[in-house]
Structure formats: C-alpha cells, structure tokens
LOLUM-865962 format. One record per residue: x, y, z of N, C-alpha, C in turn. Coordinates in steps of 0.2 Angstrom, whole numbers. Each point is the difference from the previous one (the first is absolute). Example, Ala and Ser with C-alpha at 12.3 -4.5 7.8 and 13.67 -1.06 7.14 Angstrom:
LOLUM-865962
<nx->66 ny->-28 nz->39 cax->-4 cay->6 caz->0 cx->4 cy->6 cz->0>
<nx->-2 ny->5 nz->-4 cax->4 cay->6 caz->1 cx->-4 cy->5 cz->3>
***
This chain:
LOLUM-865962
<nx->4 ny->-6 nz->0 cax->-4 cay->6 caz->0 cx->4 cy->6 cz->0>
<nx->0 ny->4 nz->-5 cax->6 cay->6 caz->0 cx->-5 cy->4 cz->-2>
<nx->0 ny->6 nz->2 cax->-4 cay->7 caz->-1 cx->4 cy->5 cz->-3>
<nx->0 ny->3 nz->-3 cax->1 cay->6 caz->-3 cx->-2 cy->6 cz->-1>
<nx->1 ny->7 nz->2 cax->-5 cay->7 caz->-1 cx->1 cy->4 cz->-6>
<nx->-6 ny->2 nz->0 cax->3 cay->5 caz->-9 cx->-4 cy->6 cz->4>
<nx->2 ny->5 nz->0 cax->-4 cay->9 caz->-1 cx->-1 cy->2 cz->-8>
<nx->-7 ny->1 nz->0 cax->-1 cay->4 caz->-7 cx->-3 cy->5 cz->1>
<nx->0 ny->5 nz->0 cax->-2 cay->7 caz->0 cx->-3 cy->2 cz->-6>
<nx->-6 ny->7 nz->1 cax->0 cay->4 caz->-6 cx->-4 cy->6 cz->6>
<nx->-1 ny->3 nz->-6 cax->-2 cay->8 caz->6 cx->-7 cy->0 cz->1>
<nx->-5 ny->-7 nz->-1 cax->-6 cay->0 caz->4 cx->-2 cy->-5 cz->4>
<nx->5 ny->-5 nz->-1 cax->1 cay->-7 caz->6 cx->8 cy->-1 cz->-1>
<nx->-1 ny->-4 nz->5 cax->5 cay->-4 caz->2 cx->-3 cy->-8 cz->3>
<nx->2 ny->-4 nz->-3 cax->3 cay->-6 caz->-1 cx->4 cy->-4 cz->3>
<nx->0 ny->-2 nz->6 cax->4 cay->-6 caz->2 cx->-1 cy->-7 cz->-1>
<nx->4 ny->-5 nz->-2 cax->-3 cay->-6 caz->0 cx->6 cy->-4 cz->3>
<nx->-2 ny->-6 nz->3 cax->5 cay->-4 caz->5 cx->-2 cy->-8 cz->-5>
<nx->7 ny->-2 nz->-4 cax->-4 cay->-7 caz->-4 cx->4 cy->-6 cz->3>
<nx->-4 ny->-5 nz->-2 cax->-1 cay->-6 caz->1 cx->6 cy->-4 cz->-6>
<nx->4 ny->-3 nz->1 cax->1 cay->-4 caz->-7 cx->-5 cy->-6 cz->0>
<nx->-2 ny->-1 nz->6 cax->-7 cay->-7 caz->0 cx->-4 cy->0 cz->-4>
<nx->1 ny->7 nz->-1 cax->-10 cay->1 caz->-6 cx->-4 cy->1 cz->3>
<nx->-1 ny->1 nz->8 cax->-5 cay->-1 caz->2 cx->-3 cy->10 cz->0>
<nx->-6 ny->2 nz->2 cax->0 cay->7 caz->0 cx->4 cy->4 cz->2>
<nx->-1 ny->6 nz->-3 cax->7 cay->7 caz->4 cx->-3 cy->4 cz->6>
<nx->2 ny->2 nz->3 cax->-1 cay->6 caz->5 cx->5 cy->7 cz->-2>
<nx->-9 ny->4 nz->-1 cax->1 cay->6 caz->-3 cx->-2 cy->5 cz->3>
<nx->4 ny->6 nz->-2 cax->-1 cay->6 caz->4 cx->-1 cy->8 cz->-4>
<nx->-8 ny->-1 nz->-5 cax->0 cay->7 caz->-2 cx->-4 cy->5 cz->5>
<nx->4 ny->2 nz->-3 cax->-1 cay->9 caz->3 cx->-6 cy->6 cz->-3>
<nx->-3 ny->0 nz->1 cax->-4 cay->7 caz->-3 cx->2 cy->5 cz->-1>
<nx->1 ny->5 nz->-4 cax->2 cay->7 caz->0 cx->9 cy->1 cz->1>
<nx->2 ny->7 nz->4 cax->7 cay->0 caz->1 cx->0 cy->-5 cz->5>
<nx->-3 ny->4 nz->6 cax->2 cay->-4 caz->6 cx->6 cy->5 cz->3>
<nx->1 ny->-2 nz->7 cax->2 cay->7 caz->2 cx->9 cy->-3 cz->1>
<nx->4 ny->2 nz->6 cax->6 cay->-4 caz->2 cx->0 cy->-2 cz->4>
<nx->-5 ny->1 nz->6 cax->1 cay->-2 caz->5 cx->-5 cy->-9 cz->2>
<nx->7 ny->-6 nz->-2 cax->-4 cay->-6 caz->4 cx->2 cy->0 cz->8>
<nx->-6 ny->-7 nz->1 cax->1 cay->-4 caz->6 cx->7 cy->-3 cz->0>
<nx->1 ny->-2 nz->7 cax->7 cay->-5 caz->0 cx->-4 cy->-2 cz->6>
<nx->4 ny->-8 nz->2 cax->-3 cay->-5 caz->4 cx->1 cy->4 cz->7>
<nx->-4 ny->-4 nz->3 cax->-2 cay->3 caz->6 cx->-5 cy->7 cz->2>
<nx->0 ny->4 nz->-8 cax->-6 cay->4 caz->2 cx->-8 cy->-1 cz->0>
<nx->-3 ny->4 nz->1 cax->-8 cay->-3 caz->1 cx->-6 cy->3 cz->-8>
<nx->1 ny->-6 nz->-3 cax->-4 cay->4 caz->-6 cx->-7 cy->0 cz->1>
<nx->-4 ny->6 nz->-4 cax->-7 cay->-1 caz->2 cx->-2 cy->-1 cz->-9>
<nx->-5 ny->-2 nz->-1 cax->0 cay->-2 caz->-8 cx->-7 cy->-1 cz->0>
<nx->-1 ny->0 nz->-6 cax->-9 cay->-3 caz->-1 cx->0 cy->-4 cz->-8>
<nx->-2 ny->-7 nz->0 cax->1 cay->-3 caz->-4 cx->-7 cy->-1 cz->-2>
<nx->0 ny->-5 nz->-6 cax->-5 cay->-3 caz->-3 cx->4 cy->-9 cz->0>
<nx->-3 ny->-5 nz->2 cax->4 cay->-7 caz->-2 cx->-4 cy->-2 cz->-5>
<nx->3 ny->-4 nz->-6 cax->-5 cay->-2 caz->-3 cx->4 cy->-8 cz->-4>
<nx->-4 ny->-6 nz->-3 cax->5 cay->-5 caz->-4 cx->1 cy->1 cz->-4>
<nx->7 ny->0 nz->-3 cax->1 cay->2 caz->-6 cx->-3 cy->-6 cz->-5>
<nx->-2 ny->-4 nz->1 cax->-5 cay->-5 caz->-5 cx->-5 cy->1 cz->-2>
<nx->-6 ny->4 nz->3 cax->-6 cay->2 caz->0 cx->-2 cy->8 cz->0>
<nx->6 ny->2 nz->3 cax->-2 cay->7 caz->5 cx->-6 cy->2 cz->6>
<nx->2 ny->-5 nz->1 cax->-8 cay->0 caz->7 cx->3 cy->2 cz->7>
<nx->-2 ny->5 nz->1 cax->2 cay->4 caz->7 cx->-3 cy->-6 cz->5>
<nx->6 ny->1 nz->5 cax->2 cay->-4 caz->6 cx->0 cy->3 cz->6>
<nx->2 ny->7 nz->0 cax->3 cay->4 caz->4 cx->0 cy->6 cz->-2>
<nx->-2 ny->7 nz->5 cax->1 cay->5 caz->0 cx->-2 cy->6 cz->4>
<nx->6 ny->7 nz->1 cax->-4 cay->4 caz->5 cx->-3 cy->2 cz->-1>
<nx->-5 ny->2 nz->-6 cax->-4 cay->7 caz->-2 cx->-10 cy->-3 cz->7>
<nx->1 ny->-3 nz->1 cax->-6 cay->-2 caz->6 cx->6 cy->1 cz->7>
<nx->4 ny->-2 nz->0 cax->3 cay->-1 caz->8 cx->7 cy->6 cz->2>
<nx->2 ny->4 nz->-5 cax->5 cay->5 caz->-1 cx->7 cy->-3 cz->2>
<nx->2 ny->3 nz->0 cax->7 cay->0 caz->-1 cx->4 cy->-5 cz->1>
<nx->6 ny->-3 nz->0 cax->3 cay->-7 caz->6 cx->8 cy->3 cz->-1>
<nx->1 ny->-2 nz->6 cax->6 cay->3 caz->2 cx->7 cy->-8 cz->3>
<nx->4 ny->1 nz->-3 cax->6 cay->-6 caz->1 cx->6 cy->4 cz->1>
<nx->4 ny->-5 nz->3 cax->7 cay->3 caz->0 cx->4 cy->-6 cz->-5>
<nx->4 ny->5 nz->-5 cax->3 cay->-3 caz->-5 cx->4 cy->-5 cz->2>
<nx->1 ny->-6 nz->-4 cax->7 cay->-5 caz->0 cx->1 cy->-2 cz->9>
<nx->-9 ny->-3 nz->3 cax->0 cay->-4 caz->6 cx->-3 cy->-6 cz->0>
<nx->-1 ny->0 nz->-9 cax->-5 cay->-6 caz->-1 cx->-5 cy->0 cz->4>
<nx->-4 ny->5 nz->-1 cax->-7 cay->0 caz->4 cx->-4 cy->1 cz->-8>
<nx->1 ny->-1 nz->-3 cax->-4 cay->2 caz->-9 cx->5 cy->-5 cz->-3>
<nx->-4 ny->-3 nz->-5 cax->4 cay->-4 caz->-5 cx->6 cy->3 cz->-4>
<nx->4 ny->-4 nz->-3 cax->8 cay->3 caz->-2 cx->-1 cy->3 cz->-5>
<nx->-5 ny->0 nz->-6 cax->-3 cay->4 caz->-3 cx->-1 cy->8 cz->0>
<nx->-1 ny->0 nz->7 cax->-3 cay->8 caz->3 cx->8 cy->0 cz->3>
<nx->1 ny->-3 nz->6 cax->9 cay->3 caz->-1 cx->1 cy->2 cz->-3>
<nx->2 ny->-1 nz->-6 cax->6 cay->1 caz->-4 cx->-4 cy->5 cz->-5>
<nx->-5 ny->-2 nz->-3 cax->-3 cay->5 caz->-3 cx->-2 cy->8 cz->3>
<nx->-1 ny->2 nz->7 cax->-2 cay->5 caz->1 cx->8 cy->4 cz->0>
<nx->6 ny->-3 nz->0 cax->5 cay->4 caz->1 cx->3 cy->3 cz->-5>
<nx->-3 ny->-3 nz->-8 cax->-1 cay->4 caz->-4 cx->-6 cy->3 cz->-1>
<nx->-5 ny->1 nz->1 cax->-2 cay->6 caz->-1 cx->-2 cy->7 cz->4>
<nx->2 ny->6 nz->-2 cax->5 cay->7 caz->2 cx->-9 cy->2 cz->6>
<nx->2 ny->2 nz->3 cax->-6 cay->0 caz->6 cx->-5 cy->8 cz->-5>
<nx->-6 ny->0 nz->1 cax->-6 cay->1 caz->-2 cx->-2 cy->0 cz->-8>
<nx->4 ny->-6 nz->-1 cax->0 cay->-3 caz->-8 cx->-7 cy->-4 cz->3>
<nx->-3 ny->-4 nz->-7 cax->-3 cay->-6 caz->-2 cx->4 cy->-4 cz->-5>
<nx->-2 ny->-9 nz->0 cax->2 cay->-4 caz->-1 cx->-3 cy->-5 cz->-2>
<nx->3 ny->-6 nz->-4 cax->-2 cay->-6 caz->0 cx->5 cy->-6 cz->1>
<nx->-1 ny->-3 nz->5 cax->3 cay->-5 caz->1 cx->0 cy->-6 cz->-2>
<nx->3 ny->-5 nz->-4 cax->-4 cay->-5 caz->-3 cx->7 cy->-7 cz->4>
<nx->-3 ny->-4 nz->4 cax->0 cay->-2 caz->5 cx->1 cy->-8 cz->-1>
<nx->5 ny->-3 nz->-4 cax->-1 cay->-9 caz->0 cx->-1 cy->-2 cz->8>
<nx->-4 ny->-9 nz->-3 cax->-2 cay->0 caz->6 cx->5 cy->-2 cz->5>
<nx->7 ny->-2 nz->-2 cax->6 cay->2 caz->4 cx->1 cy->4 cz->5>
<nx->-3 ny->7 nz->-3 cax->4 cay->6 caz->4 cx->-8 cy->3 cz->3>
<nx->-5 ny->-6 nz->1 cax->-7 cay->1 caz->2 cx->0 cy->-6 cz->6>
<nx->-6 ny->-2 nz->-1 cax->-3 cay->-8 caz->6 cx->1 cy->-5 cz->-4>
<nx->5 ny->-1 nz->-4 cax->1 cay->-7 caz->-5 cx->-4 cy->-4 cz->2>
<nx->0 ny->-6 nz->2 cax->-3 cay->-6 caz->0 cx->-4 cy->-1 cz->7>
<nx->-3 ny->9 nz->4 cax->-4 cay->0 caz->3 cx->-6 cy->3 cz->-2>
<nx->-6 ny->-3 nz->1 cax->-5 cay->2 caz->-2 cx->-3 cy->6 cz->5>
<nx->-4 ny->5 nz->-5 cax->-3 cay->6 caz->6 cx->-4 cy->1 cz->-1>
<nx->-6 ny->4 nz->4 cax->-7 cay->2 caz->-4 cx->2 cy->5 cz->-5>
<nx->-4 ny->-2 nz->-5 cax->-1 cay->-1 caz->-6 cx->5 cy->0 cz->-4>
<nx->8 ny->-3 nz->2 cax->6 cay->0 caz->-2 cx->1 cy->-9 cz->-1>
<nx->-1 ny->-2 nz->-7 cax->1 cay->-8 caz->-3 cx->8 cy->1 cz->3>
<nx->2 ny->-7 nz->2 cax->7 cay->-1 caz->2 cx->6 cy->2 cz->-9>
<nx->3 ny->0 nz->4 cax->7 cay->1 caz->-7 cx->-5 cy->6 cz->-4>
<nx->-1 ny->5 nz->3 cax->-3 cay->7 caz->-4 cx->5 cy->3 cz->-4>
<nx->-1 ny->3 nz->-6 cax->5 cay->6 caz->-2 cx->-6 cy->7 cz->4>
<nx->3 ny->6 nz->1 cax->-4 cay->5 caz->3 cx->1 cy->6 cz->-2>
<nx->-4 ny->5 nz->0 cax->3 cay->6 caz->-2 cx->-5 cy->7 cz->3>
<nx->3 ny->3 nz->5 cax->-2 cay->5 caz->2 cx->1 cy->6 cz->-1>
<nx->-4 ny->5 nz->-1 cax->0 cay->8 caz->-2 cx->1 cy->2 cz->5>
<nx->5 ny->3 nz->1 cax->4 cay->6 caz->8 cx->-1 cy->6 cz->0>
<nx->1 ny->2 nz->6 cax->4 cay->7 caz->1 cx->0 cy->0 cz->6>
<nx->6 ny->3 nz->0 cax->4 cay->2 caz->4 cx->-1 cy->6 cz->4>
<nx->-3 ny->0 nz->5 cax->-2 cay->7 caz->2 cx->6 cy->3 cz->5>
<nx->2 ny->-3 nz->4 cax->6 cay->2 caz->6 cx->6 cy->-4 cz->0>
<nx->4 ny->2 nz->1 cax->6 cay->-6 caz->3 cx->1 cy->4 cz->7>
<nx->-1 ny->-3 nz->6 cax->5 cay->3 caz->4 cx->5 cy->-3 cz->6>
<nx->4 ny->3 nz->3 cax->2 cay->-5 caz->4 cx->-3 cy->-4 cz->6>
<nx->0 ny->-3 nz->2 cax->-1 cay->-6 caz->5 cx->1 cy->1 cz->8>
<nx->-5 ny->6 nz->2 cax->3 cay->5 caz->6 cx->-2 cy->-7 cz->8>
<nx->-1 ny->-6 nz->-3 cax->-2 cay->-5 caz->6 cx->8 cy->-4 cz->-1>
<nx->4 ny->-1 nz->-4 cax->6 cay->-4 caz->-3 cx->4 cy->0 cz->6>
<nx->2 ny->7 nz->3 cax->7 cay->-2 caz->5 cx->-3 cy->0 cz->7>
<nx->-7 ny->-1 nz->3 cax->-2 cay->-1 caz->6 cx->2 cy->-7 cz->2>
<nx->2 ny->0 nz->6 cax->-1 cay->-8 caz->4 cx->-7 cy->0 cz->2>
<nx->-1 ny->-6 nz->3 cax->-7 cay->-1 caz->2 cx->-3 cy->1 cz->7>
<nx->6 ny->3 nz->4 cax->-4 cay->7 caz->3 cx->-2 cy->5 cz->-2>
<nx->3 ny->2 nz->-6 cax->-2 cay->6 caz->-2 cx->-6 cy->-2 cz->-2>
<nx->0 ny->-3 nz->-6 cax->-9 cay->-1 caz->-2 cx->-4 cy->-3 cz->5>
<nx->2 ny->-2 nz->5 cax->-7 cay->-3 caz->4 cx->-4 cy->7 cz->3>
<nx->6 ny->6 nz->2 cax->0 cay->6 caz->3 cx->-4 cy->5 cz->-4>
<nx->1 ny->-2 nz->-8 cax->-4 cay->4 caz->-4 cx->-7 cy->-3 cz->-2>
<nx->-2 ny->-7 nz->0 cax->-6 cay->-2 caz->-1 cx->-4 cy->0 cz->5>
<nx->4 ny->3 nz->7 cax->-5 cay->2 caz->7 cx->-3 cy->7 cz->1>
<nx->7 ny->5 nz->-5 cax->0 cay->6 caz->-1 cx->-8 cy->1 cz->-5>
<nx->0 ny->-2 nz->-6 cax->-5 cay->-1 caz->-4 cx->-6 cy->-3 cz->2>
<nx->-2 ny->-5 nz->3 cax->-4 cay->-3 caz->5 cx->-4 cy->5 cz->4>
<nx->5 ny->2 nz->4 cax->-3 cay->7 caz->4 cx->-3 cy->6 cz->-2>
<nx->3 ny->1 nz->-8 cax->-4 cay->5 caz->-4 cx->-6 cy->-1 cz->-2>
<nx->-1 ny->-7 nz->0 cax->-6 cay->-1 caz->-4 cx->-6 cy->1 cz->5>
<nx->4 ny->-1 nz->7 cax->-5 cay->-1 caz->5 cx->-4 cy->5 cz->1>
<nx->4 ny->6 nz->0 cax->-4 cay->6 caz->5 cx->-5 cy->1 cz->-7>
***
C-alpha cells in the first residue's frame, strides 16, 4: 500500500487528492472559491457544518442544517481520518467537498444509514479553527471549572 499526494491548483479551486495504487477510491479535497490562508493544525478545535452523503446514490445520511454546528478537535481521532486530514486543507471560512473512501471513513463498519465499505462525500465549511483553551489543564483544573460552570448555571 503506497500513497502518494499531488496539489493541483487553479484560481477557483484547489484540488488535493491522496491516491491509492490499489485502485481502490481517492480521498479528495476541493476547495470552493480562493479560500483564505489561514488553516487548522492538530490539536485546534474546528467548528464546521457539513452535509454527509454516499457517493453511490447521494442519499444524505447526515447533517447540521436541523442540529447546527459540530465542533471537534483536529488529528484526536474523534472524526474519521477523512475529516482529519481533509479539514487541514481547507483555509478556515472556506467551503468544501470531501470525497472520503471507505478507508479513510467506517470501512467495514456499518452506520445508520451508512452500508459498510462506503465511499462518502461531504459538503463543508469551515467556519472557525481555534485553539484548544481546555488542552494544557490537569484534571483539577477541569474538575474546578466544570464546578465553576455548574454554579453558573445554577443561580
């Protein structure tokens, strides 16, 4: 299994694709419009609003336009490596498509409304990257702040 990256650019996308010599699908990353310069790097907290859909049918599976925003911390594997790696290219208050083999998705796990071994492709954007202001606390510190928050809510 050997991977390769190509950039291709033009002045109204950008294009990343990550190939397979397997043959099996690519993991792709166009870009809408310029796009700005400033991306995400691991460990910051992206907030995003998608649409998921299979790339075999295009039947939505997934999406915040009912439930708003979602927010992750990049490169914790808390979101498939698809998202990983694809949100790092794309420049924050951009939109996107990410086109998602089912490798770099839930391979050979089945999800609602997700057939196993899916190829996937979801419509992004990138609305914030920030940094990750709970990252260097120990867990007195956060136990201290979720009591600190708790009390707020109370009064």
């Amino acid at each position: 299994f050997f991977l390769s990256f190509a950039l291709l650019a033009s002045a109204s996308a950008v294009k990343i694709q990550q190939e397979s010599r397997l043959g099996e699908s690519q993991f792709e990353v166009n870009v809408k419009g310029e796009g700005g310069n400033k991306f995400c790097e691991t460990g910051m907290v992206a907030t995003v609003n998608y649409t998921g859909k299979l790339r075999t049918n295009g039947n939505v599976f997934d999406s915040t336009k009912k439930k708003g925003a979602f927010q992750f911390v990049l490169g914790q594997a808390e979101v498939i490596e698809c998202w990983d790696e694809g949100f790092k290219k794309v420049p924050v208050g951009s939109q996107a498509t990410l086109e998602c083999p089912s490798a770099m998705a839930y391979g050979d796990v089945m999800k609602p409304g997700i057939p196993e071994n899916s190829d996937l492709e979801f419509d992004v954007e990138l609305i914030s990257c920030d940094k990750d202001e709970l990252s260097g606390l120990n867990m007195e510190e956060l136990q201290s702040l979720v009591a600190q928050q708790q009390a707020q809510q109370a009064e």
